[in-house]
PANUMI-624186 format. One record per residue (C-alpha): x, y, z. Coordinates in steps of 0.25 Angstrom, whole numbers, plus 5000, padded with zeros to 4 digits. Layout:
N
XYZ
...
//
This chain:
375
511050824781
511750684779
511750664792
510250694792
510250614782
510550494787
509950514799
508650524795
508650394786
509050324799
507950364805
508650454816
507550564823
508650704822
508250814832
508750934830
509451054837
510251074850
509750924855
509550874843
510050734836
509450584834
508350544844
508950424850
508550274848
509250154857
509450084845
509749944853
508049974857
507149854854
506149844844
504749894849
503749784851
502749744841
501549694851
500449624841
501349644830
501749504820
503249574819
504349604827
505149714825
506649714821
507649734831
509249784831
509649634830
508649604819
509149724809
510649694812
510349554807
509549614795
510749704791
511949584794
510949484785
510849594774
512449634775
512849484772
513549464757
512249384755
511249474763
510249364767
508649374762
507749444770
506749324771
507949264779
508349404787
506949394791
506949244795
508149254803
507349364812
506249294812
505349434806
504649444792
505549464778
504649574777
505049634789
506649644786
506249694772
505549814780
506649834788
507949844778
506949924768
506550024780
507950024788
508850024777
509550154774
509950194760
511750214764
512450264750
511250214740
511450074748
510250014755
510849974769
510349914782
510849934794
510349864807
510649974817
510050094808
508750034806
508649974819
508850134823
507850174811
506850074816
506850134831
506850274826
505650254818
504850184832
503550274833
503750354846
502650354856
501850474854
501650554865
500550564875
499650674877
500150684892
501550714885
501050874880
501150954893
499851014890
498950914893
500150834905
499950974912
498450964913
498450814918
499250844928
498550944934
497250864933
497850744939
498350844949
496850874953
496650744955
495950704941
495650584935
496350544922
494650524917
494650684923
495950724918
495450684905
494050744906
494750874911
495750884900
494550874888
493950994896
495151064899
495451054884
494251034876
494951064861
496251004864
496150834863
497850864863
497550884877
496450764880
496850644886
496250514891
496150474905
496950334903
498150444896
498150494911
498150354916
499250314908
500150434912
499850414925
500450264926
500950214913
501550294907
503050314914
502350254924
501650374928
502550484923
501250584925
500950534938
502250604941
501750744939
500550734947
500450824960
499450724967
499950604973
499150514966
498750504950
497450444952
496350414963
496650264965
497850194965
497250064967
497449974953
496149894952
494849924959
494449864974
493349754972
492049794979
491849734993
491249584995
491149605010
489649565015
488749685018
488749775031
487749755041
486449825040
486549985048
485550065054
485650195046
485550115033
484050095035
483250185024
484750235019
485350115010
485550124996
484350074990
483450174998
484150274990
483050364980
483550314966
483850464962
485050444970
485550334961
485350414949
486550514949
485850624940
485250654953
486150764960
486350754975
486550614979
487850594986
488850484989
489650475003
490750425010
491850435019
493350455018
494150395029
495550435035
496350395048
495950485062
494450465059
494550575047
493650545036
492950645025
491450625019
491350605005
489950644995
490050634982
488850674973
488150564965
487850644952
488950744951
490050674962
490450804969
491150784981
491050834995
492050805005
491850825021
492850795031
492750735044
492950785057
493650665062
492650575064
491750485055
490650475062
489150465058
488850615065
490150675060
489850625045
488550675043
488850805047
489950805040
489150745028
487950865030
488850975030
489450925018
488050925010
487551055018
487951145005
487251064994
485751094991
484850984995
484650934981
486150914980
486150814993
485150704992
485750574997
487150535001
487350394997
488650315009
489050185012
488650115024
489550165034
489250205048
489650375047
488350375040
487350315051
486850445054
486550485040
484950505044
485550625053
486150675039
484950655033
484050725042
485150865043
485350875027
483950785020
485050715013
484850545014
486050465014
486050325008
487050205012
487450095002
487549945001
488749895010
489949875003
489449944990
490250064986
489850084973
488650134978
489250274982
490350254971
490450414970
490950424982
491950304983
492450364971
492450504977
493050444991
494150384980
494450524976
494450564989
495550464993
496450524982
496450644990
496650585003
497150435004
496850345013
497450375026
497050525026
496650595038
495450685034
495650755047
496850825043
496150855028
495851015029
494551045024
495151125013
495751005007
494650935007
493951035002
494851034989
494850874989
493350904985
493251004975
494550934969
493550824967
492250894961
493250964952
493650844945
492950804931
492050664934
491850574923
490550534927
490050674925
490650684911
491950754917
491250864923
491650904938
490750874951
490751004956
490451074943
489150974943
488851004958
488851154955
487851114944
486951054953
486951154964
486651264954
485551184950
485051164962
485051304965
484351374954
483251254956
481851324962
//
């Protein structure tokens, strides 16, 4: 009891049982930093001088103590009235105790949400699937509607992913990659002068487009492109405009204009024709026989501005998403068709923040159900 005693006015933290005793504290540790603050805190030097100034025969004022450190007289008064200890009815202060005491009484970080096993598991998992930290957030309010214990912010997965302990969850992940783009800042948008005018454009640019297919609360305008790898591989992109599901085709080495619309027309042949109106591509030449396309399936394509990306933005993004799957450098003629197959629904799956977190294949379905019991 003594011992407890004595302990516990010092301000030591006692564990008990087999691997019990006082929590450890360097007490040679430095002050923590007071950032903004118009004090500094004391340091081990600063009490030893407080307790050699108050063991002289004359003990010297506190006005001069705290001259001498250069800190307020108020600020030693606090410190030998909250430091001292009460030793045989005596008030005593001792430098190296209260230096301890003062450590010990630190507030210790608080632990993160990521920290309870319960809701690291899930993240893992999601980021596993190739989420987002904006999806895993989404997901996990679904997943757990009741339980805010188990929400957590997008920038909390950010900052376990590459603050803190410089990326200690990273670690855990099964994927190569944490997140889509390693890049640090975003690529400026080209200034290069615009292409030269092309046949096939006539009657197909942008601004021939019907408004409708502007407006994305009209289903079945689509976005297009190409993914490129070494050995002439490549595999077409769609992504739809109003609920950005993704179809994947792959190319049987070669990129052609012949070999792409084919390809391109056996991968809408399934969807109703309400459901494939225009497809929206840049400029390149696998498209120059898109009137073929349009003749074989009624479905119109339309070429943006040169140089202008943004214009289709739901595919670059989707085409960025691809490209998590298979880096530059891939050679799409050794992708299966199975795996490719699991690249897409891996990515209708996924909640979108656009649509209010819900998932494109669930609004697809929604759509073609519609469609179907229309007269």
């Amino acid at each position: 009891m003594t011992v407890n005693r004595w302990a516990e006015q010092a301000g030591m933290q006692v564990r008990r049982g087999a691997a019990g005793g006082v929590r450890p504290i360097p007490v040679d540790a430095g002050p923590p930093p007071s950032p903004g603050r118009a004090y500094r805190r004391l340091t081990l030097a600063d009490r030893s001088f407080i307790e050699a100034a108050r063991s002289l025969p004359e003990p010297l004022p506190l006005r001069a103590i705290a001259r001498r450190l250069g800190v307020s007289p108020s600020t030693v008064s606090r410190e030998i009235r909250a430091r001292g200890v009460i030793h045989w009815g005596e008030h005593r202060y001792d430098a190296g105790l209260a230096h301890y005491r003062a450590l010990a009484a630190r507030p210790r970080p608080r632990p993160g949400k990521l920290d309870d096993p319960a809701v690291r598991g899930p993240v893992v998992a999601l980021l596993n699937q190739r989420f987002s930290p904006e999806q895993v957030a989404a997901e996990l309010r679904a997943l757990f509607p009741g339980r805010k214990e188990a929400h957590v912010s997008h920038e909390t997965v950010y900052q376990a992913l590459y603050v803190q302990g410089r990326g200690a969850l990273r670690h855990e992940l099964a994927v190569a990659k944490a997140l889509r783009t390693g890049r640090a800042g975003r690529i400026p948008r080209s200034r290069l002068p615009a292409r030269a005018s092309r046949p096939w454009l006539e009657g197909a640019r942008l601004s021939d487009r019907t408004a409708e297919a502007a407006d994305r609360a009209v289903p079945g305008h689509w976005e297009g492109d190409l993914v490129v790898g070494p050995g002439n591989s490549g595999i077409v992109t769609l992504v739809e405009r109003s609920t950005r599901y993704a179809l994947l085709g792959r190319l049987p080495g070669a990129r052609d204009s012949a070999t792409v619309v084919d390809v391109l027309g056996r991968m809408i042949e399934g969807l109703p024709a309400g459901l494939a109106r225009t497809i929206t591509w840049d400029q390149g030449t696998e498209m120059a026989a898109h009137a073929r396309f349009t003749v074989a399936t009624g479905c119109r394509v339309f070429f943006c501005d040169p140089h202008s990306p943004w214009q289709r933005g739901s595919n670059e993004n989707t085409n960025g998403l691809v490209r998590d799957f298979y880096p530059k450098g891939t050679d799409f003629n050794e992708v299966t068709d199975a795996g490719l197959a699991e690249t897409q629904r891996l990515l209708n799956i996924r909640p979108r923040k656009t649509l209010g977190w819900s998932k494109p294949c669930d609004k697809l379905a929604g759509l073609i159900a519609g469609v179907a019991m229309a007269p």
